[in-house]
PDBQT receptor file of N, H, CA, C and O in Angstrom, charges set to zero:
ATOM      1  N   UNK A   1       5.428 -18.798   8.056  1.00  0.00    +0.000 N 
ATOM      2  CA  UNK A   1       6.692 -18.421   7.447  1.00  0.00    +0.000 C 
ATOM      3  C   UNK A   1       7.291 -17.274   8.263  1.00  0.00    +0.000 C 
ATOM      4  O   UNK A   1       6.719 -16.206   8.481  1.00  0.00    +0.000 OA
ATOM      5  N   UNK A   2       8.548 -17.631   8.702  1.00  0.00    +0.000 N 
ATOM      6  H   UNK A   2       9.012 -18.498   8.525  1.00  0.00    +0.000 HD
ATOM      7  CA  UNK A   2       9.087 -16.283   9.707  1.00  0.00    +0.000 C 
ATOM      8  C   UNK A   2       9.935 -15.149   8.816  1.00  0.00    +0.000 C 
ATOM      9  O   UNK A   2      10.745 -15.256   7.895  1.00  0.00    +0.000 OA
ATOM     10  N   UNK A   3       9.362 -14.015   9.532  1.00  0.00    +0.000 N 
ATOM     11  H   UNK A   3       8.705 -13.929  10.280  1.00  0.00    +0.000 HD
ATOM     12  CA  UNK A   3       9.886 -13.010   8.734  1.00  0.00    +0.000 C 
ATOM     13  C   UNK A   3      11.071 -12.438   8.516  1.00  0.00    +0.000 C 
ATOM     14  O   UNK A   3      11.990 -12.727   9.282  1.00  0.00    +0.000 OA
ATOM     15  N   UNK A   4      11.301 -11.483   7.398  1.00  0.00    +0.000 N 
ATOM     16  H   UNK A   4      10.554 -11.248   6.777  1.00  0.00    +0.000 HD
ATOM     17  CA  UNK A   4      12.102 -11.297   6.721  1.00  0.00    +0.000 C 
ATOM     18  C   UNK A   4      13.222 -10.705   8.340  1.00  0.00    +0.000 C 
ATOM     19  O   UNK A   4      12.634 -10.225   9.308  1.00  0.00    +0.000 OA
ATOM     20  N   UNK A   5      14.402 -10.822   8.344  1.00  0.00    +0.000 N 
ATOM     21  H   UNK A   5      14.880 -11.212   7.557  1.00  0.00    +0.000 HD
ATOM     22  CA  UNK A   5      15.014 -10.108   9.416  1.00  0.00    +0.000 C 
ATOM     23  C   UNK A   5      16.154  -8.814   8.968  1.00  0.00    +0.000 C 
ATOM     24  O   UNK A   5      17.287  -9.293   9.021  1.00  0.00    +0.000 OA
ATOM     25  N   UNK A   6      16.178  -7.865   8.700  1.00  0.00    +0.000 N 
ATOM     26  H   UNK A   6      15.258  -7.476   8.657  1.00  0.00    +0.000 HD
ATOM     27  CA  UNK A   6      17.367  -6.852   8.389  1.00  0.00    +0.000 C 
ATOM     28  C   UNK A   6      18.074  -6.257   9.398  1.00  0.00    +0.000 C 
ATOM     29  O   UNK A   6      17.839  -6.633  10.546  1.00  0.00    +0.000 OA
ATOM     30  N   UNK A   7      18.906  -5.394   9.203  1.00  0.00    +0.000 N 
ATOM     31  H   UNK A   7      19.098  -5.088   8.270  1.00  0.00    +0.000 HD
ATOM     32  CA  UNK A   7      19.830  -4.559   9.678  1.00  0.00    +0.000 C 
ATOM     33  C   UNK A   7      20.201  -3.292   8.992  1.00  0.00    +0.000 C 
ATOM     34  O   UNK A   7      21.062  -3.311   8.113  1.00  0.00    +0.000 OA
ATOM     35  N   UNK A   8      19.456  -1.922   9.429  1.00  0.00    +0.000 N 
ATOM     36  H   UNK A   8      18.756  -1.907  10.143  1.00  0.00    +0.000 HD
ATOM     37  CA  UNK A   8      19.828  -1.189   8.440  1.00  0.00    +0.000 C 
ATOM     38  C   UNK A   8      21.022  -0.649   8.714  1.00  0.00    +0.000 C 
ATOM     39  O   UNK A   8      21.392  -0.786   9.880  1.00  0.00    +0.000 OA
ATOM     40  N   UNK A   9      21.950   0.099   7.764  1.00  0.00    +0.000 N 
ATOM     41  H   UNK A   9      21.650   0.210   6.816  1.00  0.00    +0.000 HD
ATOM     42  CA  UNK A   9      23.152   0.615   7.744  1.00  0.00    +0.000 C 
ATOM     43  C   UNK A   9      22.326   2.161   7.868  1.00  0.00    +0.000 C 
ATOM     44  O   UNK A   9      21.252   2.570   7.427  1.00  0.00    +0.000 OA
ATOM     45  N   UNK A  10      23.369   2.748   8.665  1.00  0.00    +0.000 N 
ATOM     46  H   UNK A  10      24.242   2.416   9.023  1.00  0.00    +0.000 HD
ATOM     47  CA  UNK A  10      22.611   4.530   8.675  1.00  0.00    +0.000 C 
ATOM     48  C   UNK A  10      21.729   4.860   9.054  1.00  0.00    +0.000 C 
ATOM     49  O   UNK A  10      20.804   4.267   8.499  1.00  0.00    +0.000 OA
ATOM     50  N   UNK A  11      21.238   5.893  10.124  1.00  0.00    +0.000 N 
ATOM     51  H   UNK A  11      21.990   6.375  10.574  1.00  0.00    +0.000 HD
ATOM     52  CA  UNK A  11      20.562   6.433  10.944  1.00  0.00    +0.000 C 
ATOM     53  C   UNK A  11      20.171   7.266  10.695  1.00  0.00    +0.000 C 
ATOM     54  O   UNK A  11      19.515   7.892  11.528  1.00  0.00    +0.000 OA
ATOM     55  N   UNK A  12      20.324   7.667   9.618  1.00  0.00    +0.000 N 
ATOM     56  H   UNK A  12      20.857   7.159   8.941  1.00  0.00    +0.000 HD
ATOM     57  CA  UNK A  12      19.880   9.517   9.028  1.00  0.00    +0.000 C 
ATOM     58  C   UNK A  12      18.600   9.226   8.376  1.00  0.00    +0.000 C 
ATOM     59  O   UNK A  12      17.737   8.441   8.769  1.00  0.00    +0.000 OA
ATOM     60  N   UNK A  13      18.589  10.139   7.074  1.00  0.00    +0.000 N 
ATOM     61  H   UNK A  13      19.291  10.777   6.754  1.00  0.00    +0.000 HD
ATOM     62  CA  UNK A  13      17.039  10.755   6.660  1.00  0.00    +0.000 C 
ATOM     63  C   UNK A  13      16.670   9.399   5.542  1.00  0.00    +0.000 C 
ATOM     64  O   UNK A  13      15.506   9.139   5.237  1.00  0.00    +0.000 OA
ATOM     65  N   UNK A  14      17.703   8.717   5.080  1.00  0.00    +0.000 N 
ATOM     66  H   UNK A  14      18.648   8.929   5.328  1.00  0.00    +0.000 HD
ATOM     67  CA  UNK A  14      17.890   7.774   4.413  1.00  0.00    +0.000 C 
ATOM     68  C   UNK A  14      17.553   6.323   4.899  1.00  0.00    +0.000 C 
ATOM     69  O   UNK A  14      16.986   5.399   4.315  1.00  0.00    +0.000 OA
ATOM     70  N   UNK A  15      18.031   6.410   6.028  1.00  0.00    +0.000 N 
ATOM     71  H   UNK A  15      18.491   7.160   6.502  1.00  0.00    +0.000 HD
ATOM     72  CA  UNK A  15      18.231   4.993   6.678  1.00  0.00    +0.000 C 
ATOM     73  C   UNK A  15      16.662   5.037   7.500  1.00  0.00    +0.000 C 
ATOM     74  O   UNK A  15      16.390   4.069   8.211  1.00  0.00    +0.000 OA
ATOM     75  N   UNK A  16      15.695   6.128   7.386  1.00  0.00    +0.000 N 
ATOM     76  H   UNK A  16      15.916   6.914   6.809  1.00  0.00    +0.000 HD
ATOM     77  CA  UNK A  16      14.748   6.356   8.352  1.00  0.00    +0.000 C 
ATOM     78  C   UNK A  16      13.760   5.861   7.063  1.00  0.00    +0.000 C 
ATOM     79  O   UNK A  16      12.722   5.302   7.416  1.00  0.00    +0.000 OA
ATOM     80  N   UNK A  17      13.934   5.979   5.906  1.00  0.00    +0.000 N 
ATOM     81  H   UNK A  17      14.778   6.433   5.619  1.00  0.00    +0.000 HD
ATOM     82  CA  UNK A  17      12.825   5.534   4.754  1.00  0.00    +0.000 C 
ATOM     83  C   UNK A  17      13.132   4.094   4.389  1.00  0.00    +0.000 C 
ATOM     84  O   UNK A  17      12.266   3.311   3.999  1.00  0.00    +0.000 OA
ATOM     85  N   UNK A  18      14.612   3.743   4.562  1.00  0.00    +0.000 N 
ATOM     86  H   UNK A  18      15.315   4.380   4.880  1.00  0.00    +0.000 HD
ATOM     87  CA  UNK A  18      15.009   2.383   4.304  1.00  0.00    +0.000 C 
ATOM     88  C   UNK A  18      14.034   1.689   5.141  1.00  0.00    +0.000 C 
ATOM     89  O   UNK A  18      13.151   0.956   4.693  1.00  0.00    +0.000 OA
ATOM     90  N   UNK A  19      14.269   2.003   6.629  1.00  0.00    +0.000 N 
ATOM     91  H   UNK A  19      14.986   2.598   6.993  1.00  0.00    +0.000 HD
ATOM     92  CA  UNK A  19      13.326   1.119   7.598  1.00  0.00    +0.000 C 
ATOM     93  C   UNK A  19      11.565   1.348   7.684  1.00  0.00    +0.000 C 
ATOM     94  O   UNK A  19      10.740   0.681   8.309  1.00  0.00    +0.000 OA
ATOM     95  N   UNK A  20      11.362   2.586   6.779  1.00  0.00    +0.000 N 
ATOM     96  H   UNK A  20      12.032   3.128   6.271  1.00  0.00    +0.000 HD
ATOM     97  CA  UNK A  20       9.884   2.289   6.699  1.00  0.00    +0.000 C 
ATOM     98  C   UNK A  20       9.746   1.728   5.358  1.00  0.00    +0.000 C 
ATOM     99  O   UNK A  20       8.644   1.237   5.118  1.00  0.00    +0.000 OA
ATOM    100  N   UNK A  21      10.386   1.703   4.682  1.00  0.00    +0.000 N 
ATOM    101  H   UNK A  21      11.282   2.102   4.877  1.00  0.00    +0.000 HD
ATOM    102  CA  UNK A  21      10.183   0.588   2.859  1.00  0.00    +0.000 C 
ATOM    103  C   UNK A  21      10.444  -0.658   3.855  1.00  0.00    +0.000 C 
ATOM    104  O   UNK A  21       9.416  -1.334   3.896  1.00  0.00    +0.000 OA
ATOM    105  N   UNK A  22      11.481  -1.204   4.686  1.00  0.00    +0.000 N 
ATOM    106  H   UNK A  22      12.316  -0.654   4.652  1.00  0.00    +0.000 HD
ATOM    107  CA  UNK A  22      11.289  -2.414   5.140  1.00  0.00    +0.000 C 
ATOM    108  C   UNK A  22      10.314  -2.574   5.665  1.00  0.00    +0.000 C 
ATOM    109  O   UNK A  22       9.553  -3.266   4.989  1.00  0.00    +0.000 OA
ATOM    110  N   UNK A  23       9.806  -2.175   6.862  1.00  0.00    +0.000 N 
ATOM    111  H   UNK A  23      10.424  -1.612   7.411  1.00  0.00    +0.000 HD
ATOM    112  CA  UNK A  23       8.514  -2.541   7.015  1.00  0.00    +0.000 C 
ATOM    113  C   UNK A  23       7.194  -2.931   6.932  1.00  0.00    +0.000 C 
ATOM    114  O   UNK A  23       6.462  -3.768   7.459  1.00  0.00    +0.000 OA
ATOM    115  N   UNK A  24       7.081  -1.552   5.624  1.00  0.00    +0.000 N 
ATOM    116  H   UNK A  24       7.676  -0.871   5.196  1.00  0.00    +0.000 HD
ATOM    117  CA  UNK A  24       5.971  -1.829   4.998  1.00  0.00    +0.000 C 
ATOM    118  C   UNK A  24       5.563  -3.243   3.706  1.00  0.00    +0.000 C 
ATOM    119  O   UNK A  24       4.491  -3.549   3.182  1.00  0.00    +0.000 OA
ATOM    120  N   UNK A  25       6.791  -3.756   3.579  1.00  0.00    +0.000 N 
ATOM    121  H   UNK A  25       7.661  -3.507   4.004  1.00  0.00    +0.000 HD
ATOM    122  CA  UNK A  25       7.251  -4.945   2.851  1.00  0.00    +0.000 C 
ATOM    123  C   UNK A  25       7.239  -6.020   3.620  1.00  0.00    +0.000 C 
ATOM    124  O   UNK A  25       7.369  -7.054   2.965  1.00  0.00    +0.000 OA
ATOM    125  N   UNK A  26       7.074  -6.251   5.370  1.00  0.00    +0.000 N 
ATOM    126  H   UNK A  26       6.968  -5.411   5.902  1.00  0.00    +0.000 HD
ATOM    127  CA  UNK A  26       6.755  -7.021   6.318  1.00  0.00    +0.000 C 
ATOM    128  C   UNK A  26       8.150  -7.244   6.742  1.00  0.00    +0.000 C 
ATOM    129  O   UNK A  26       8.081  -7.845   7.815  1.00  0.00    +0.000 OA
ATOM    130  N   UNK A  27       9.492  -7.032   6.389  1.00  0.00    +0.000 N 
ATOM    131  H   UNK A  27       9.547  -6.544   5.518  1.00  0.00    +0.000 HD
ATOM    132  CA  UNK A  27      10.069  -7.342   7.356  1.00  0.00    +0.000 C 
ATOM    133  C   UNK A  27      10.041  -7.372   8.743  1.00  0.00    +0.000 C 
ATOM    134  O   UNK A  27       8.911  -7.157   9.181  1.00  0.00    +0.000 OA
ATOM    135  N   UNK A  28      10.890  -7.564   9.586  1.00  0.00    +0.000 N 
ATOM    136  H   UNK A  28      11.808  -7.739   9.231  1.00  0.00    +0.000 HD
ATOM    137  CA  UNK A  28      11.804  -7.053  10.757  1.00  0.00    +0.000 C 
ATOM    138  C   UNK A  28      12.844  -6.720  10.692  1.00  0.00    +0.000 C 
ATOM    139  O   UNK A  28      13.665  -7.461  10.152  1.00  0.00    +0.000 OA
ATOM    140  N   UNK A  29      13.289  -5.267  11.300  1.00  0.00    +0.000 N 
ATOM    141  H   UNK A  29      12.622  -4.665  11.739  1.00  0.00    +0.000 HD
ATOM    142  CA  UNK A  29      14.225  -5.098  11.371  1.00  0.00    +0.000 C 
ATOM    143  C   UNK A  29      14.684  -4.923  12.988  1.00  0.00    +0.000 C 
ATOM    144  O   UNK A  29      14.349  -4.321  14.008  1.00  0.00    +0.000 OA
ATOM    145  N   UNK A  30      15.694  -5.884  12.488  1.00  0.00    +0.000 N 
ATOM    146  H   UNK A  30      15.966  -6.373  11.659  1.00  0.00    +0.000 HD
ATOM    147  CA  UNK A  30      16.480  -6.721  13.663  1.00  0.00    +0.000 C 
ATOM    148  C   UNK A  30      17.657  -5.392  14.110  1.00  0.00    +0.000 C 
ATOM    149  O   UNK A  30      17.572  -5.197  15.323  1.00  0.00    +0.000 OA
ATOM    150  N   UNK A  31      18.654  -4.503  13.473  1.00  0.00    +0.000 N 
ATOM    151  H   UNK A  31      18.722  -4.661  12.488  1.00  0.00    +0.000 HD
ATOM    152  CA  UNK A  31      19.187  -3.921  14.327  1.00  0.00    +0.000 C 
ATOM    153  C   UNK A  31      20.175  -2.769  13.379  1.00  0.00    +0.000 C 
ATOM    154  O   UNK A  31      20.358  -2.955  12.176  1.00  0.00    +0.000 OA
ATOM    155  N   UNK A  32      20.669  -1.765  14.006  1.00  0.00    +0.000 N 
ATOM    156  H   UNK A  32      20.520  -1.613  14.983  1.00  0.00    +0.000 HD
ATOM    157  CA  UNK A  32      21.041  -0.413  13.466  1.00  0.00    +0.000 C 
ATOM    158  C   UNK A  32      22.606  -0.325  13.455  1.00  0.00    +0.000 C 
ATOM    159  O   UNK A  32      23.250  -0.342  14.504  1.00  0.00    +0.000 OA
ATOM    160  N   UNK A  33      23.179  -0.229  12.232  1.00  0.00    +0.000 N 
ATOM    161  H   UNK A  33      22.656  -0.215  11.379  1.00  0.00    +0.000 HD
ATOM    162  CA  UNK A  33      24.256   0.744  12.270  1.00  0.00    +0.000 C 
ATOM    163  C   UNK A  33      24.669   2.058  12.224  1.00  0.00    +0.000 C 
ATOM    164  O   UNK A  33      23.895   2.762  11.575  1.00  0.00    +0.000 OA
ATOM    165  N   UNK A  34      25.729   2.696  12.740  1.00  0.00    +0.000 N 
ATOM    166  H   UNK A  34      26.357   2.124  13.266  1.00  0.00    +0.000 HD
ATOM    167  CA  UNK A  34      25.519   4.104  12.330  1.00  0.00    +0.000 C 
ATOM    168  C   UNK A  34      26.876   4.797  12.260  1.00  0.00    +0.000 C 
ATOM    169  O   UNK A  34      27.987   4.268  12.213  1.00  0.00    +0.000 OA
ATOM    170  N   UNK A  35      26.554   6.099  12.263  1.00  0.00    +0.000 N 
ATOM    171  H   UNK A  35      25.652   6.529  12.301  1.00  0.00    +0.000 HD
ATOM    172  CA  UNK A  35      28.191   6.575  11.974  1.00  0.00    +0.000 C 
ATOM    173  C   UNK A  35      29.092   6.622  13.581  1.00  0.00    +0.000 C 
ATOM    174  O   UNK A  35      30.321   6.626  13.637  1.00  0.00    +0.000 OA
ATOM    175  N   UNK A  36      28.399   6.648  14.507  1.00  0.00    +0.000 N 
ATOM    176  H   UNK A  36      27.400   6.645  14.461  1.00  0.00    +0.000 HD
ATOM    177  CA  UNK A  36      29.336   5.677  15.280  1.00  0.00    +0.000 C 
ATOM    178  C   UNK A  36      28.356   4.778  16.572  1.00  0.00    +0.000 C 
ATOM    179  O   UNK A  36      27.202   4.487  16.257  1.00  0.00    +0.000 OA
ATOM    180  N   UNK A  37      28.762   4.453  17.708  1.00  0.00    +0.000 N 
ATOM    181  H   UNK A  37      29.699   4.690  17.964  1.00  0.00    +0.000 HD
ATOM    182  CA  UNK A  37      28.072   3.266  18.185  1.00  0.00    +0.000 C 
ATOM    183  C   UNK A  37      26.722   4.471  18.513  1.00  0.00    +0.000 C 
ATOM    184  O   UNK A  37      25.651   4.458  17.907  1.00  0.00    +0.000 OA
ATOM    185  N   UNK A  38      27.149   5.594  19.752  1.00  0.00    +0.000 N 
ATOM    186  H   UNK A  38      28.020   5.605  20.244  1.00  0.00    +0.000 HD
ATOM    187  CA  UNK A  38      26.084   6.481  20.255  1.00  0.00    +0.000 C 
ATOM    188  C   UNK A  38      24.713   6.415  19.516  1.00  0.00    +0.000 C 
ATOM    189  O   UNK A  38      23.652   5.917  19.891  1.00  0.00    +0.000 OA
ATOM    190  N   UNK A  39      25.168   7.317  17.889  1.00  0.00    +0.000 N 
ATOM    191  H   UNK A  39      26.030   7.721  17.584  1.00  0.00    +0.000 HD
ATOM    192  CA  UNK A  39      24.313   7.495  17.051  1.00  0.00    +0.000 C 
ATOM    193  C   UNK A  39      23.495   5.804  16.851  1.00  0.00    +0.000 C 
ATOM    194  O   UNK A  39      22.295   5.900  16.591  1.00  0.00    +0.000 OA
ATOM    195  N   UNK A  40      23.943   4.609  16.933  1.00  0.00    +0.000 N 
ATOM    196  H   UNK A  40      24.918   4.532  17.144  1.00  0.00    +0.000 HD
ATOM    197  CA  UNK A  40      23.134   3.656  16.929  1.00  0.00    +0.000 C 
ATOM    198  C   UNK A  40      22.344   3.217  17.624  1.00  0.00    +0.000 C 
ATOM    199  O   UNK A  40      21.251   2.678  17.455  1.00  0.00    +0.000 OA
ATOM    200  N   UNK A  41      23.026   3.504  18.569  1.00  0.00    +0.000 N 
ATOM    201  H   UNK A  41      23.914   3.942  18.707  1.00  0.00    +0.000 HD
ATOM    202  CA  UNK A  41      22.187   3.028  20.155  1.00  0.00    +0.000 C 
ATOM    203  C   UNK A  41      20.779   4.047  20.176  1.00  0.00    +0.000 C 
ATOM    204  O   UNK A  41      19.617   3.825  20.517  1.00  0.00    +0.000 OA
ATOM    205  N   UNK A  42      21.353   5.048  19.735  1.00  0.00    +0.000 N 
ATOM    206  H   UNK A  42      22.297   5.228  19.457  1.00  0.00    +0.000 HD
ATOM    207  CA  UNK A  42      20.212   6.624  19.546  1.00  0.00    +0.000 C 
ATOM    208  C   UNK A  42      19.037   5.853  18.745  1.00  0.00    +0.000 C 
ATOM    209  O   UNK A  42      17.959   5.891  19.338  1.00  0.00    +0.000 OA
ATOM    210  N   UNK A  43      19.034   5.218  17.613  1.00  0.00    +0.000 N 
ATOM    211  H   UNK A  43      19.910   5.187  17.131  1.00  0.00    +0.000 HD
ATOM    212  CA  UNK A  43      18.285   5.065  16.203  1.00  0.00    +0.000 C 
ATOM    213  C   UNK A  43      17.814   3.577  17.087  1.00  0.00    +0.000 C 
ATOM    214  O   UNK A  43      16.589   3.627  17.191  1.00  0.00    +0.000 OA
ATOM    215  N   UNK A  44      18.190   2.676  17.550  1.00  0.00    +0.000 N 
ATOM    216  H   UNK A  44      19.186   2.636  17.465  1.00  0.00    +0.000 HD
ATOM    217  CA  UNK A  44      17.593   1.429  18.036  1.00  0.00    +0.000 C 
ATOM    218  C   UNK A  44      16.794   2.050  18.954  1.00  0.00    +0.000 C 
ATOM    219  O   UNK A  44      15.612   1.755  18.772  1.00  0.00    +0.000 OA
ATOM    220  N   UNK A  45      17.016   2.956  20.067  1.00  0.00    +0.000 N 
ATOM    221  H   UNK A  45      17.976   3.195  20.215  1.00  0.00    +0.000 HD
ATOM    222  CA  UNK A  45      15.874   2.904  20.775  1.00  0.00    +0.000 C 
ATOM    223  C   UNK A  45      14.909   3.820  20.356  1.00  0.00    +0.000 C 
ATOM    224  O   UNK A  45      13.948   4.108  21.070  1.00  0.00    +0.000 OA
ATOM    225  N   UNK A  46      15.153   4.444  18.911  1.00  0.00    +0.000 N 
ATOM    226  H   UNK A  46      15.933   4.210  18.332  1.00  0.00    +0.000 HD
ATOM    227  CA  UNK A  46      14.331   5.363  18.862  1.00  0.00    +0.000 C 
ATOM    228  C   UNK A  46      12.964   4.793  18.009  1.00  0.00    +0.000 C 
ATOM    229  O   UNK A  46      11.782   5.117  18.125  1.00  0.00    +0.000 OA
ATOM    230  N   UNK A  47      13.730   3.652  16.960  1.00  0.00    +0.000 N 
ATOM    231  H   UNK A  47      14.690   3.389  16.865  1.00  0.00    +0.000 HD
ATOM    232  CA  UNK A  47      12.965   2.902  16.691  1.00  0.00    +0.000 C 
ATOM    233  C   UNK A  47      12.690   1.611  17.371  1.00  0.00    +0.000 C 
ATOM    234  O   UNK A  47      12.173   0.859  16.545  1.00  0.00    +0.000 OA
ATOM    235  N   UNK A  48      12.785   1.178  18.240  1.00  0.00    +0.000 N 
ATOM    236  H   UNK A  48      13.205   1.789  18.912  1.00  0.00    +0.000 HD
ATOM    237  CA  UNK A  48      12.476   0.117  18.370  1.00  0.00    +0.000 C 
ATOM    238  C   UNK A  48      13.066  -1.353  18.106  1.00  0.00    +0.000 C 
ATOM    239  O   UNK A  48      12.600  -2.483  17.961  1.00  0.00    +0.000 OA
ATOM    240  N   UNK A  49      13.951  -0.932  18.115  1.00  0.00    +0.000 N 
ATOM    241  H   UNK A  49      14.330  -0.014  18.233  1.00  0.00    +0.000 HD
ATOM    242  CA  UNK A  49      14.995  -2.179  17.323  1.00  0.00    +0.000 C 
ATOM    243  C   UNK A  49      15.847  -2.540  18.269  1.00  0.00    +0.000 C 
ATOM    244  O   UNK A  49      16.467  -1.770  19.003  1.00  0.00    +0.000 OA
ATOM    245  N   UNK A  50      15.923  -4.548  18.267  1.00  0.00    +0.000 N 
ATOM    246  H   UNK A  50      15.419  -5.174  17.671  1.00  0.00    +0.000 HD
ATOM    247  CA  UNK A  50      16.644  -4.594  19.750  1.00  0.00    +0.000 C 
ATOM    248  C   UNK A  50      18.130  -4.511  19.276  1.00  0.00    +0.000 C 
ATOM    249  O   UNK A  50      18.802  -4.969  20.200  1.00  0.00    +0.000 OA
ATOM    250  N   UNK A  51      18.743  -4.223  18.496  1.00  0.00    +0.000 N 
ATOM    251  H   UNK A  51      18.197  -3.851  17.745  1.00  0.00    +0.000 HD
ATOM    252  CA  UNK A  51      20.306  -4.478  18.385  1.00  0.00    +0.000 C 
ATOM    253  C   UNK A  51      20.970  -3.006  18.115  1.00  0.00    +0.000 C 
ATOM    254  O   UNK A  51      20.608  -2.468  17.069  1.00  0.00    +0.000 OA
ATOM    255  N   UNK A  52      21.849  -2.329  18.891  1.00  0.00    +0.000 N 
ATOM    256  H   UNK A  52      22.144  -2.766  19.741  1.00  0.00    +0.000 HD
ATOM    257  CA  UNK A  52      22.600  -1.488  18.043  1.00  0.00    +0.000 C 
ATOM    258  C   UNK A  52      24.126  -1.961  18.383  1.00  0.00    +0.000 C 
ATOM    259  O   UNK A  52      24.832  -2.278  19.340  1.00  0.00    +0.000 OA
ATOM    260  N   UNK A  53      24.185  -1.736  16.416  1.00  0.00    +0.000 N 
ATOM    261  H   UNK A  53      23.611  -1.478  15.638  1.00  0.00    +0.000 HD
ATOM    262  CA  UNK A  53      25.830  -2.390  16.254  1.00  0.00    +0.000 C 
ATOM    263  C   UNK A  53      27.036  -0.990  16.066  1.00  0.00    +0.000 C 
ATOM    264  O   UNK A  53      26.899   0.049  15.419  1.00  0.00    +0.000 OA
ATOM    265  N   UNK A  54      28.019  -1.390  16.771  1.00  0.00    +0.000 N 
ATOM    266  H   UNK A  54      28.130  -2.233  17.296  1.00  0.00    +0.000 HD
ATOM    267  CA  UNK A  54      28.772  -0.467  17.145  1.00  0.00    +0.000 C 
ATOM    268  C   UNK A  54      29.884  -0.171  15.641  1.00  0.00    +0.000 C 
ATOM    269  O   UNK A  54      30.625   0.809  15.575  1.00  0.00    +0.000 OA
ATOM    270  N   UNK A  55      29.800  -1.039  14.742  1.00  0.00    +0.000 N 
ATOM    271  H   UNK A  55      29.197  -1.836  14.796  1.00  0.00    +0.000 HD
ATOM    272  CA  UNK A  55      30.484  -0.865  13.119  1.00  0.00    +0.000 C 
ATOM    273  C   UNK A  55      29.427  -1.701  12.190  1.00  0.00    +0.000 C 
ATOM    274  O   UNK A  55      28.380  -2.281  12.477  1.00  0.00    +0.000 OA
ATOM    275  N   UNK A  56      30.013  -1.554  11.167  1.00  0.00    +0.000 N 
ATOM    276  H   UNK A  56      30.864  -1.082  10.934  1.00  0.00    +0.000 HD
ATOM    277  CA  UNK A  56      29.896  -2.300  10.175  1.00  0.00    +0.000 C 
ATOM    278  C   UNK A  56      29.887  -3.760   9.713  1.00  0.00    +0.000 C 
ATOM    279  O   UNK A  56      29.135  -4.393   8.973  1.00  0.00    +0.000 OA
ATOM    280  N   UNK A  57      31.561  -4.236  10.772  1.00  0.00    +0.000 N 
ATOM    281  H   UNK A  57      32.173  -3.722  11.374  1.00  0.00    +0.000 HD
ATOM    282  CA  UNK A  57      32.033  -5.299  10.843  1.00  0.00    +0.000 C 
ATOM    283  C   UNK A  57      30.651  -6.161  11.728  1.00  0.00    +0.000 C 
ATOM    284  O   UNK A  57      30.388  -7.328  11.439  1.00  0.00    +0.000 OA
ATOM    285  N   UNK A  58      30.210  -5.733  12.332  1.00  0.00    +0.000 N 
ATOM    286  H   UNK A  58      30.424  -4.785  12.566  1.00  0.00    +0.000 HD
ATOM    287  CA  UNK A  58      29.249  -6.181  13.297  1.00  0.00    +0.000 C 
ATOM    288  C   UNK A  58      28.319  -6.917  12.698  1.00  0.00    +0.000 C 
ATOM    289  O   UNK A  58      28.183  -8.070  13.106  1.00  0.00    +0.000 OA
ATOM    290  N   UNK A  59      27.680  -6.558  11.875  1.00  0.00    +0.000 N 
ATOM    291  H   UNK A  59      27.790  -5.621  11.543  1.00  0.00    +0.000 HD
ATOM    292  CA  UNK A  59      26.551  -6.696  11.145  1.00  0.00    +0.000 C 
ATOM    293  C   UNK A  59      26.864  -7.668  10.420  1.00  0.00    +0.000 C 
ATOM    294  O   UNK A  59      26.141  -8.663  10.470  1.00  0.00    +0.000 OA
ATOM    295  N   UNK A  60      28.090  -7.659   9.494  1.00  0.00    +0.000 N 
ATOM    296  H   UNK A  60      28.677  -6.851   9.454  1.00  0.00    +0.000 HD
ATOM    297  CA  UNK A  60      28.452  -8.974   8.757  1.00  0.00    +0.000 C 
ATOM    298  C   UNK A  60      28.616 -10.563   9.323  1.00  0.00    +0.000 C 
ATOM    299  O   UNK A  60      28.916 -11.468   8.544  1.00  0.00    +0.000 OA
TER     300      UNK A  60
């Protein structure tokens, strides 16, 4: 069964527990939004995540 895939919204202190509750629940998380592209690109490579999305619209 292939796993769960997300996208978290937010890069902060919030969005850093979102992606360890995902994890520990077995997702993947597939890729980062943030308050703007930099800050995403920052949070994908910081975690490990191959996508950073430059809005909101992105993700949808």
């Amino acid at each position: 069964m292939p796993k769960l895939g997300i996208a978290i919204i937010g890069a902060g202190m919030i969005g850093t527990v979102h992606r360890r509750a995902a994890l520990l629940a077995g997702a993947e998380v597939r890729g980062v939004a943030a308050s703007s592209p930099q800050r995403a690109r920052e949070a994908a490579q910081s975690w490990n995540v191959p996508r950073a999305y430059r809005n909101i619209e992105e993700v949808v």
